[in-house]
C-alpha positions in Angstrom: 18.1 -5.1 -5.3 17.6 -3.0 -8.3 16.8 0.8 -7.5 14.1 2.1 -9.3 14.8 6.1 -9.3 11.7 6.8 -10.3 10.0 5.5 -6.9 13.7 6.0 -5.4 12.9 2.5 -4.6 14.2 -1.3 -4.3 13.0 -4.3 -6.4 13.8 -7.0 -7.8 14.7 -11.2 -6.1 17.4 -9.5 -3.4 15.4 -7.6 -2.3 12.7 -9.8 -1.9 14.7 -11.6 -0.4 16.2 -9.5 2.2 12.7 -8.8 3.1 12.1 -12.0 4.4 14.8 -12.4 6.7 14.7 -8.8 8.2 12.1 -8.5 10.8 10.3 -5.2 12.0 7.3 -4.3 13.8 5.5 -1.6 11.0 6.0 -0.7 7.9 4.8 2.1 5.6 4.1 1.5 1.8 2.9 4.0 -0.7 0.5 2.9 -3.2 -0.7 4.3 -6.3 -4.3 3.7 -6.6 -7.0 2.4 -5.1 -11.0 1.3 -6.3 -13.0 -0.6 -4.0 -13.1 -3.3 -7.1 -9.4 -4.1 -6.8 -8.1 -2.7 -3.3 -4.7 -0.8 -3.5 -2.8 -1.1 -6.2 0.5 0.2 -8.2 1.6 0.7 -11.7 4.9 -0.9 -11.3 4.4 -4.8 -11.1 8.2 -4.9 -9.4 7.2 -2.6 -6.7 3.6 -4.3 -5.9 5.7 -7.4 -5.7 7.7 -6.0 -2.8 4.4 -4.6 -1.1 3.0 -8.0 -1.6 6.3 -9.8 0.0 6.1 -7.0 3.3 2.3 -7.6 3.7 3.1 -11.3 3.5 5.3 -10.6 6.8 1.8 -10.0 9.0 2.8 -7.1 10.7 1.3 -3.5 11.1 1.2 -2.3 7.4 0.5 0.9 7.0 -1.0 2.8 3.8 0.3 6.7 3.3 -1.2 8.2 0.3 -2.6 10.9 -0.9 -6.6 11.5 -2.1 -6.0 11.7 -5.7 -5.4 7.8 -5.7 -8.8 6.5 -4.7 -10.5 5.8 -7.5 -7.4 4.8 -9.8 -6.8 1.3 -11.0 -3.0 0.0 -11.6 -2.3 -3.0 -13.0 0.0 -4.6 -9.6 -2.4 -6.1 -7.2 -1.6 -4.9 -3.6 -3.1 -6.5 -0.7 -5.2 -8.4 0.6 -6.8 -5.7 2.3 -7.0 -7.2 5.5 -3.3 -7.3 6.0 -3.6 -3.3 5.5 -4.3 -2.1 9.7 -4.4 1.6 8.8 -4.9 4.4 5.3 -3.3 8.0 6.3 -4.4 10.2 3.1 -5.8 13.8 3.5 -9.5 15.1 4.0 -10.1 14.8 0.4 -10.7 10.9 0.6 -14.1 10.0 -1.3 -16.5 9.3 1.3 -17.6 6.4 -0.9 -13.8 4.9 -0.2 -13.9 5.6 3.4 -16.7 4.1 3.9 -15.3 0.5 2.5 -11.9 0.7 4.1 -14.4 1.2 7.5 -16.0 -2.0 7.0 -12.6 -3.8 6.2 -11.3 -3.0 9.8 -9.1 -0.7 8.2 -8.2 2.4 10.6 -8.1 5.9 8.3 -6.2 8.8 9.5 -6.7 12.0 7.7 -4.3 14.6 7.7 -5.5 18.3 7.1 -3.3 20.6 5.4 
């Protein structure tokens, strides 16, 4: 795929592709936003598009962000949230936030500093 340094990540058709014939059990995405409006999001379009192709793979998808994202609205969809099983953030997670991810079945795990 095409690295993105920024994210020190992978985009792009190849990797898309080599997505969808790997298979795994869990995987771990970082996000950069999230409003109960939209769901998760990131600013990159490329990199939601990879979320979006590992979600589509219906494993265990797990969230890891930190507090200062809820509330922020990027431009790449990610989700639906119901192919997101668990959030681990840290304490500072709106109550308002956890609250929604609660009634979408979404396990939250917060980490203390």
């Amino acid at each position: 795929g095409q690295y993105q340094a920024s994210s020190e990540s992978l985009v792009g058709p190849l990797t898309r592709l080599c997505i969808e014939h790997v298979h795994f059990s869990k995987a771990f995405l970082g996000v950069d936003g999230f409003h109960t409006d939209t769901g998760f999001t990131n600013r990159n379009m490329m990199r939601a598009d990879v979320a979006n192709c590992i979600l589509a793979k219906g494993q265990q998808n797990i969230i890891l962000t930190d507090a200062s994202k809820f509330g922020r609205i990027h431009p790449g969809a990610i989700g639906p949230t119901s192919r997101i099983s668990t959030v681990v953030t840290d304490s500072k997670i709106p109550t308002g936030d956890e609250a929604w991810l609660a009634t979408q079945g979404v396990e939250l795990l917060k980490i203390s500093h």
